[in-house]
C-alpha positions in Angstrom: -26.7 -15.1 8.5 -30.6 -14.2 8.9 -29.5 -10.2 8.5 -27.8 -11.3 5.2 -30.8 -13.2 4.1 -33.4 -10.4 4.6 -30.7 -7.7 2.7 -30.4 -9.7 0.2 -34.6 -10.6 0.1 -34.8 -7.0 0.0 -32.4 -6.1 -3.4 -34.3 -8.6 -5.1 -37.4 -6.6 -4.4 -35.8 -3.7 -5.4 -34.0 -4.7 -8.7 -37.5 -5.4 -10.0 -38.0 -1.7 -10.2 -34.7 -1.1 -11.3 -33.0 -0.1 -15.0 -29.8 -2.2 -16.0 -27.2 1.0 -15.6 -28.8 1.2 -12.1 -28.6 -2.8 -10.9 -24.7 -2.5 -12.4 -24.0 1.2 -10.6 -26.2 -0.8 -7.4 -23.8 -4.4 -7.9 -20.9 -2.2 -7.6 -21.8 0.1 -4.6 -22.2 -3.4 -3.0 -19.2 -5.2 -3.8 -17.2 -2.0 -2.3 -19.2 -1.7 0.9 -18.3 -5.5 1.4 -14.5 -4.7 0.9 -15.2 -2.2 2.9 -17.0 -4.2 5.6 -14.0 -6.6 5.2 -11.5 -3.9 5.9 -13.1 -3.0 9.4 -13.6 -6.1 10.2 -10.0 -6.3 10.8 -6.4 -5.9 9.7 -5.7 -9.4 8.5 -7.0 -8.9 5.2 -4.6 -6.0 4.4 -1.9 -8.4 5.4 -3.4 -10.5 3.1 -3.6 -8.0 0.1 -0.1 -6.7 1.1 0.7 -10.8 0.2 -0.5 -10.7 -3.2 3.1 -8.8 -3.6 6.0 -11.2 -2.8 9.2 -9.4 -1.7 12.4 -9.6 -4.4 15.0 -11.8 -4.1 17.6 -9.5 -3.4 15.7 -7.8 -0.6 17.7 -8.1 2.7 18.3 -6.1 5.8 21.8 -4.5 5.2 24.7 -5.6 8.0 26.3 -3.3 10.6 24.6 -1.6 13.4 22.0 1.0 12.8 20.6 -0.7 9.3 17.0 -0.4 8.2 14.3 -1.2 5.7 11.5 0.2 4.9 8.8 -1.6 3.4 5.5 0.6 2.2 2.8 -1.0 0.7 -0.1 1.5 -1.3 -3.9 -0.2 -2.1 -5.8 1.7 -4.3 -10.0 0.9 -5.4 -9.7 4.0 -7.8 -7.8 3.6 -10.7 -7.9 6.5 -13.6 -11.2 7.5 -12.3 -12.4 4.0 -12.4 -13.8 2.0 -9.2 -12.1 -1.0 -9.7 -12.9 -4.3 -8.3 -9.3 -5.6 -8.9 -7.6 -2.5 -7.4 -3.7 -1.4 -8.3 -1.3 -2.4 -5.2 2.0 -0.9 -5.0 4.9 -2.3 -2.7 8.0 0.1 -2.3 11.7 -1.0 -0.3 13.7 1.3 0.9 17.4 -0.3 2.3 19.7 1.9 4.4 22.5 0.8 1.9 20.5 2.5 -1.0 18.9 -0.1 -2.7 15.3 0.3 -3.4 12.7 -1.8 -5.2 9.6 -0.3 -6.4 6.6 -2.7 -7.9 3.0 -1.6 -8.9 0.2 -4.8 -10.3 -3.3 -3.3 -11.6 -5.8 -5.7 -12.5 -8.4 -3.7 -13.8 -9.8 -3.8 -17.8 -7.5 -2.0 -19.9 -5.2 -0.4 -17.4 -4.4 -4.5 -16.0 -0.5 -4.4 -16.1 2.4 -5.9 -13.6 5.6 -3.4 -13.6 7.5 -6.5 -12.2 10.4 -5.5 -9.4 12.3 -2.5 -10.2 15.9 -2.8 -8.7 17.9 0.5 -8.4 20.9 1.6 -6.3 20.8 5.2 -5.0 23.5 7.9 -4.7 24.2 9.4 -0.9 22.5 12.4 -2.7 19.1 10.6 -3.8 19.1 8.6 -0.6 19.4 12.1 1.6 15.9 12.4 2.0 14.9 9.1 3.2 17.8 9.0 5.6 16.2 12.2 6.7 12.9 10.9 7.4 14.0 7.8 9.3 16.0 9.8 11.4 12.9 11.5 12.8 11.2 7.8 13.5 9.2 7.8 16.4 7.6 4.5 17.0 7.2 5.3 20.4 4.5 8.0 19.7 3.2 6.5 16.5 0.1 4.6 17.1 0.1 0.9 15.3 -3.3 1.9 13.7 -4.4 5.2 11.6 -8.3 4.9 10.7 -10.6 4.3 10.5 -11.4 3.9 6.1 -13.2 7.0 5.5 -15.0 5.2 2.4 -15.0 2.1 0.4 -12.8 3.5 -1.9 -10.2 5.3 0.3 -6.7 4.0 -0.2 -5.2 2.5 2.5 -1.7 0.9 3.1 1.5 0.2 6.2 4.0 1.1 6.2 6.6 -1.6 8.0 10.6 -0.3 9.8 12.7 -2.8 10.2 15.7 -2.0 12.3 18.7 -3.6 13.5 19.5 -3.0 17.3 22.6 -2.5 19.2 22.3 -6.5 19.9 22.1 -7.6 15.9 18.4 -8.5 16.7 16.2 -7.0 13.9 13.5 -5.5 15.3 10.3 -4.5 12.9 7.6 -1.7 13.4 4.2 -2.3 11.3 1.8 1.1 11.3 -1.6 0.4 9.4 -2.7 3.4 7.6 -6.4 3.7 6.9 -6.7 7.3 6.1 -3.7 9.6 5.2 -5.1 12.7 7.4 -4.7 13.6 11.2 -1.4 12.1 10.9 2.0 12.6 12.6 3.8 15.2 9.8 6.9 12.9 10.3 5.0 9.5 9.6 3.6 11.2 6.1 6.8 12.9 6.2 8.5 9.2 6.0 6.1 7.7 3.5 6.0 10.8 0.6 9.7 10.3 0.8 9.4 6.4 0.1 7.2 7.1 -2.4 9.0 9.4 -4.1 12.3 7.0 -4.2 10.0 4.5 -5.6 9.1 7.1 -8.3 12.3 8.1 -8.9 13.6 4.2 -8.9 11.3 3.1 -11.5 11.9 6.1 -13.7 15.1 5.2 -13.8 14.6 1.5 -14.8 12.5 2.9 -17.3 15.8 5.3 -18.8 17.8 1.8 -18.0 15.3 -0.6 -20.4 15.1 2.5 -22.9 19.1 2.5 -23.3 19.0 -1.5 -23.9 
C-alpha cells in the first residue's frame, strides 16, 4: 500500500507541470500498465474477461467417441488504432459436428457494438481445415502457459479442447496465450484455423440476415 501511496504522491507532483493532452495521454499509459499489472499478476482475470462472454445455448460437446470442441477466446486493448479502455473480446466454437458460433462485443466510443452469437453449420469441405489442425493436437508438448504480455496493449487469449475419451469422460485442455510468437506452428496452426471458421461463420450470417 505505502509503494502505491508514494506513486501516486509523486504524479500529483508531476501533473502540476503537466499540459491537459499530457495528464490524459499520462491517465491512459496508467490505466494500461494496471491491466497490465493485473494480467501478470495471474491468470484468473483472463478467466474473468473470457466470462464477460457467456457460451450459446446450443453449444454442446457432440456424442460418439472422438468428439471435440474448441473454444478460442481473442482480447484485444487496440481497437482501430485506438487504446481502448473497454477492449473488443471475441469468443469463437468450433464443434466436431460442424457447428460453429462466432461472437465479437466492443465497448469502446463509436466502434461500441455486440455481434450477438452467430450460429452456422459447416460443410465437410469448410470444416476440412479445422479437422486438420485438431488432428495435429499435442497437449502433451504444449505448455498450459505462452507469455509472458509483451506490453499492455498486446492481445492475449486461450484457447480451450475439449475432448471426449474412449471412456465417454470429456476431458478439457486450457492453453493461455499471452503472446502469439515462439509458439508451437501447430498451436497457431490450430487457432488461425478457428479464427478463420469464425470469419467465415459470421460472414455468412451476415449473407443469411441480408437475404431476410
Amino acid at each position: 500500500m505505502n509503494i502505491f501511496r508514494a506513486a501516486a504522491a509523486s504524479i500529483r507532483r508531476n501533473f502540476m507541470c503537466l499540459s491537459t493532452i499530457q495528464i490524459k495521454n499520462t491517465l491512459r499509459v496508467i490505466c494500461l500498465s494496471i491491466l497490465a499489472i493485473t494480467i501478470f499478476a495471474g491468470c484468473g482475470s483472463l478467466a474473468s474477461v473470457q466470462a464477460q462472454i457467456e457460451l450459446p445455448d446450443a453449444a454442446a460437446l457432440p456424442e460418439g467417441k472422438g468428439a471435440w470442441v474448441v473454444d478460442l477466446f481473442y482480447h484485444s486493448n487496440v481497437i482501430n488504432g485506438f487504446a481502448a479502455a473497454n477492449p473488443n473480446n471475441t469468443r469463437i466454437l468450433v464443434q466436431s459436428d460442424g457447428s460453429v458460433f462466432r461472437r465479437m462485443i466492443i465497448q469502446y466510443r463509436e466502434f461500441a457494438n455486440d455481434s450477438g452469437w452467430c450460429q452456422d453449420r459447416f460443410t465437410d469441405e469448410e470444416m476440412r481445415d479445422v479437422r486438420a489442425a485438431i488432428g495435429k493436437f499435442k497437449p502433451s508438448i504444449w505448455n498450459d502457459v505462452y507469455g509472458p504480455l509483451p506490453s499492455s496493449l498486446a492481445p492475449f487469449g486461450t484457447v480451450t479442447v475439449v475432448v471426449l475419451d474412449t471412456n465417454g469422460k470429456a476431458v478439457d485442455h486450457t492453453i493461455k496465450l499471452f503472446r502469439f510468437d515462439n509458439v508451437p506452428a501447430d498451436l497457431m496452426y490450430l487457432v488461425d484455423k478457428v479464427w478463420e471458421a469464425g470469419g467465415l461463420a459470421f460472414s455468412n450470417c451476415q449473407k443469411s440476415r441480408s437475404v431476410k
